[in-house]
C-alpha positions in Angstrom: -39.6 19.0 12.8 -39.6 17.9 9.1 -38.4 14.1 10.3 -41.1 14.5 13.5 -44.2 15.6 10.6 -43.1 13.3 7.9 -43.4 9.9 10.4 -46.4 11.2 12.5 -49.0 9.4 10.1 -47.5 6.3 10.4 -46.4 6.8 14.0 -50.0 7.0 15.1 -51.3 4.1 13.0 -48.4 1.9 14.6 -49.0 3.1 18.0 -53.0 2.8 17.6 -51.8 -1.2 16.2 -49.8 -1.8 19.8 -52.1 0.1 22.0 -55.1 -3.0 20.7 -52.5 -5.2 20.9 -50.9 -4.4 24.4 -53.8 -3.7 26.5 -55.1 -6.8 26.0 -51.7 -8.6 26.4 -51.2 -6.3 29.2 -54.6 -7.7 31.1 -53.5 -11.1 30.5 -50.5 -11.4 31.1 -50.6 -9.9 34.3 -54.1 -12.5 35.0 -51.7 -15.3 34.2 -49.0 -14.4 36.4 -51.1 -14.1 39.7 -50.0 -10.0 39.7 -52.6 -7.1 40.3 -54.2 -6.7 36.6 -53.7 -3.1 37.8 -49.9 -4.1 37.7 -49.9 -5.1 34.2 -51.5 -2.0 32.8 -48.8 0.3 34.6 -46.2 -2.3 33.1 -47.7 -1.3 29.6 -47.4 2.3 30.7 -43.9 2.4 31.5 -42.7 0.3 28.3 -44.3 2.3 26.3 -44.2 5.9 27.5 -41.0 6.1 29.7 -39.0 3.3 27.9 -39.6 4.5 24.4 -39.0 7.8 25.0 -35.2 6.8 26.4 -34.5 4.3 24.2 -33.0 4.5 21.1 -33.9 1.3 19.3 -36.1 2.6 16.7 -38.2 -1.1 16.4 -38.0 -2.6 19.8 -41.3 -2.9 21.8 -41.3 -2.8 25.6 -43.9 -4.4 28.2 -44.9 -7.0 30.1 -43.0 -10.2 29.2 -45.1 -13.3 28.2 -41.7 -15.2 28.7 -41.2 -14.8 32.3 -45.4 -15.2 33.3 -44.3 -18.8 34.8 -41.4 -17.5 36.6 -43.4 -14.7 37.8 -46.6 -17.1 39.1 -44.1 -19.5 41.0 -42.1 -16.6 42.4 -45.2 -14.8 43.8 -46.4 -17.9 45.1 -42.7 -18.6 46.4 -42.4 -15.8 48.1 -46.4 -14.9 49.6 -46.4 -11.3 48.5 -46.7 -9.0 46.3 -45.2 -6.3 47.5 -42.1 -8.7 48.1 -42.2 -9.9 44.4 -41.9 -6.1 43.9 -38.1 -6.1 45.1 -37.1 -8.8 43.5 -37.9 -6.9 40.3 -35.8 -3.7 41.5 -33.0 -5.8 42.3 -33.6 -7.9 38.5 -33.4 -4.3 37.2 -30.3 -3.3 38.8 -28.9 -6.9 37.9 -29.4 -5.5 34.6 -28.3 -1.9 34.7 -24.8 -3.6 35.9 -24.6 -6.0 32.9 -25.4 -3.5 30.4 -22.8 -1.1 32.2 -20.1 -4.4 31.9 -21.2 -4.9 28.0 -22.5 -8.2 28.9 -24.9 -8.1 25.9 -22.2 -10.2 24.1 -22.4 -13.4 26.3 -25.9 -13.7 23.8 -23.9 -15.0 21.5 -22.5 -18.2 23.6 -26.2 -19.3 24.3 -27.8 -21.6 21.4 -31.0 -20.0 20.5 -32.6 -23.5 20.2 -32.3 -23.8 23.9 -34.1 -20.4 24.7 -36.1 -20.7 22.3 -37.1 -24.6 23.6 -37.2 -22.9 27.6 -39.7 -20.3 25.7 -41.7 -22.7 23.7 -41.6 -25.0 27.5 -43.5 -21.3 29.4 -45.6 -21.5 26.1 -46.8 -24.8 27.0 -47.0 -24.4 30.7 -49.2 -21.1 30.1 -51.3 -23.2 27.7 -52.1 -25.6 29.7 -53.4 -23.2 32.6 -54.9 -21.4 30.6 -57.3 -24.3 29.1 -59.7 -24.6 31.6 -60.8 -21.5 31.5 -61.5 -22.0 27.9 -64.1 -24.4 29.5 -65.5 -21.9 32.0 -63.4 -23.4 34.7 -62.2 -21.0 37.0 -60.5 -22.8 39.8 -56.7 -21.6 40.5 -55.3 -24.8 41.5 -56.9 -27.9 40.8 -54.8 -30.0 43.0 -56.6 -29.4 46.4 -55.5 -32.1 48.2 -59.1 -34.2 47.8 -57.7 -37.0 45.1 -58.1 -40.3 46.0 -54.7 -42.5 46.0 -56.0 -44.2 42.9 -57.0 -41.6 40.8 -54.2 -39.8 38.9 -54.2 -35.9 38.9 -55.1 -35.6 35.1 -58.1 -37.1 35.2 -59.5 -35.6 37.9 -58.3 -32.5 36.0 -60.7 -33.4 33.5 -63.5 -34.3 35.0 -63.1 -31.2 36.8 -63.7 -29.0 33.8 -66.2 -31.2 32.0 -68.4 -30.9 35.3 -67.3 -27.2 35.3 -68.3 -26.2 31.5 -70.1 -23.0 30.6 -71.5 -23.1 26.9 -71.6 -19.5 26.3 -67.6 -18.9 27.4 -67.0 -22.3 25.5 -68.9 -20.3 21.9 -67.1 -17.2 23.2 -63.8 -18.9 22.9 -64.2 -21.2 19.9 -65.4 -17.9 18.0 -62.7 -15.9 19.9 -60.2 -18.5 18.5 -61.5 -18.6 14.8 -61.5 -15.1 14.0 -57.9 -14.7 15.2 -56.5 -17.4 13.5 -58.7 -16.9 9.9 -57.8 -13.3 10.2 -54.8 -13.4 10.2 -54.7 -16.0 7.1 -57.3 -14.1 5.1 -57.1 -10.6 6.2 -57.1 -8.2 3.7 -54.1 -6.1 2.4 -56.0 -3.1 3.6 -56.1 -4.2 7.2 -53.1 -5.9 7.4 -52.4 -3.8 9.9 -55.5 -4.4 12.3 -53.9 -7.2 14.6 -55.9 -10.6 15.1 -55.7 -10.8 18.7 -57.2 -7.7 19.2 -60.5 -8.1 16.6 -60.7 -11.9 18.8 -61.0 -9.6 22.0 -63.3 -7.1 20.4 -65.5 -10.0 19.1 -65.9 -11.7 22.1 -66.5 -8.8 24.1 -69.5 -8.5 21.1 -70.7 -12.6 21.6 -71.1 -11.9 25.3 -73.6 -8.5 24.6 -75.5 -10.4 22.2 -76.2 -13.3 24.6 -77.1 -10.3 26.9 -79.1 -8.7 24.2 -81.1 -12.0 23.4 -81.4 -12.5 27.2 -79.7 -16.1 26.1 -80.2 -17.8 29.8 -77.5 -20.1 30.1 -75.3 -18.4 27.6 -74.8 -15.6 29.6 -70.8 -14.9 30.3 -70.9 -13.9 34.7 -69.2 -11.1 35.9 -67.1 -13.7 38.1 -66.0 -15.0 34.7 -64.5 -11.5 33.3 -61.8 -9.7 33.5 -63.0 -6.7 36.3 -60.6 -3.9 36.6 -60.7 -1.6 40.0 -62.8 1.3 39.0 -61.8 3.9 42.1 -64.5 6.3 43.3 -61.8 9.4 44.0 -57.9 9.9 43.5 -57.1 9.0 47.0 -58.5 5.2 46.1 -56.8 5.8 43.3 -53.4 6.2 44.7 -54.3 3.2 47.3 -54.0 0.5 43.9 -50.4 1.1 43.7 -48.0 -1.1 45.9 -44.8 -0.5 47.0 -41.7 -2.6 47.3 -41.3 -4.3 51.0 -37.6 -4.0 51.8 -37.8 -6.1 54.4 -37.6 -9.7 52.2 -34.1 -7.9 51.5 -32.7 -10.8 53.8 -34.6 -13.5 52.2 -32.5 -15.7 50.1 -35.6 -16.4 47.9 -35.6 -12.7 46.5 -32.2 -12.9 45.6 -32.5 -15.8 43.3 -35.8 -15.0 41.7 -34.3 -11.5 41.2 -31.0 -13.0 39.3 -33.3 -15.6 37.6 -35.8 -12.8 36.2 -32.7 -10.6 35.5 -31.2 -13.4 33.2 -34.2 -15.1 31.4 -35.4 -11.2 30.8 -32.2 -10.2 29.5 -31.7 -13.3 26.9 -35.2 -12.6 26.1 -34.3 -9.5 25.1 -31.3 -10.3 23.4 -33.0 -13.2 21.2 -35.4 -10.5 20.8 -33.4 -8.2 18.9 -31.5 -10.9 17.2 -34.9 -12.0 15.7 -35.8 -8.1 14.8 -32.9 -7.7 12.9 -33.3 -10.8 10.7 -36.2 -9.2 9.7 -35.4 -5.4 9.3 -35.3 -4.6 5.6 -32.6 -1.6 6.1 -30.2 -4.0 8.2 -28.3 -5.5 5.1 -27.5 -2.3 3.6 -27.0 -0.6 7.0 -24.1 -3.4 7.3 -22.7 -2.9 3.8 -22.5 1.2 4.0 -20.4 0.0 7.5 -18.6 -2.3 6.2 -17.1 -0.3 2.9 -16.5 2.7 5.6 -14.7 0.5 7.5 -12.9 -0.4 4.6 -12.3 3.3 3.4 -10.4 4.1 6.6 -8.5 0.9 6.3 -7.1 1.9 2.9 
């Protein structure tokens, strides 16, 4: 009780930090990966409620992966559903339980972390790169629909594409989005430190959009086919008709087997450079390792 009271302050300053930060991430993340938006926020749910109260890593996050959103996209598209992408991540999570059960955590060590860390930095780029059109305003899920011309190359229709597509008041929204999340966290100040960027960026364009509704700004004016609508249902049965269930029947599908095993691996090495990164950083790691190591040396003598 006297640990529990003497933590709670900055437990619930912490928690307040990754609840702006995760719902948010949770949202997008789940927009950029083709799933249910619904999906992502019981994602965040889980990681944080049901994963962090059984875990015993005292600094380790859970939630919805950024790492895996273009395995994620191209599997859901592999496959055609949902509900089949669904068991492919059971089976990725018992893929797991049985190489934590072997002690399989040590194979981390034989991967070179610039490798990862160049297949992460490669999903950075891919999820970059999709999401920069709608930077513009330009909504469009696949731009390569099949009406190119032989003679004209796939990036430059791109382009024309979004220039013809452009919105001015979601390309302000973005460019002030962008500022205040990268100035704030250059010049925040040591009071806030903790307030994180990406959330005051959300927060302030969520504010850009009601003063172009405020000033009745025609033309600047975000549409509601242009934000982010979450399923609002009218009573709990509605409710309980959001969630989607695993279809067992894609059991025989070779396709769920390797999307499984793929998400199983990149998710676990994620994890692993994860807590390799983590405890670079930890300030009580160094003499956690030197009160081990003299014990160890106590018993040896």
């Amino acid at each position: 009780m006297q640990k529990l009271q003497a933590y709670l302050k900055s437990d619930i300053l912490s928690g307040l930090v990754v609840f702006l930060i995760s719902v948010p991430l949770c949202l997008g993340i789940a927009l950029a990966s083709g799933a249910p938006l619904f999906s992502g926020m019981i994602s965040g749910i889980i990681g944080g409620i049901v994963v962090g109260s059984i875990s015993k890593s005292p600094l380790s996050v859970s939630g919805p992966a950024a790492g895996l959103t273009a395995i994620v996209l191209s599997g859901i598209s592999t496959i055609g559903s949902f509900e089949g992408f669904l068991l492919a991540g059971i089976l990725a999570g018992i893929f797991q339980v049985i190489l934590g059960i072997v002690k399989a955590g040590t194979i981390g060590y034989y991967f070179p972390s610039n490798v990862i860390n160049g297949m992460l930095t490669a999903i950075g780029i891919i999820i970059i790169l999709k999401q920069l059109p709608h930077l513009f305003g330009y909504d469009a899920e696949s731009l390569s629909d099949g009406t190119l011309s032989p003679n004209e190359s796939h990036i430059t229709a791109t382009i024309e594409q979004v220039l013809n597509g452009i919105q001015p008041g979601i390309v302000i929204t973005s460019i002030v989005s962008l500022l205040v999340m990268v100035l704030w966290d250059k010049y925040k100040p040591e009071k806030l430190k903790l307030v994180p960027g990406a959330g005051l960026a959300v927060l302030t364009g969520v504010l850009v959009n009601f003063i172009f509704i405020y000033t009745a700004s025609k033309g600047l004016i975000i549409e509601s086919t242009h934000l982010v609508n979450l399923p609002i249902p009218e009573d709990f049965a509605s409710f309980l008709g959001q969630f989607a269930t695993p279809d067992f029947s894609y059991i025989v599908n070779k396709d769920i087997w390797i999307l499984a095993l793929t998400i199983g691996v990149v998710a676990s090495l994620e994890t692993l450079l994860t807590i390799e990164a983590t405890d670079k950083i930890d300030p009580e790691k160094d003499l956690q390792t030197a009160i081990e190591s003299y014990l160890h040396k106590a018993r040896v003598i």
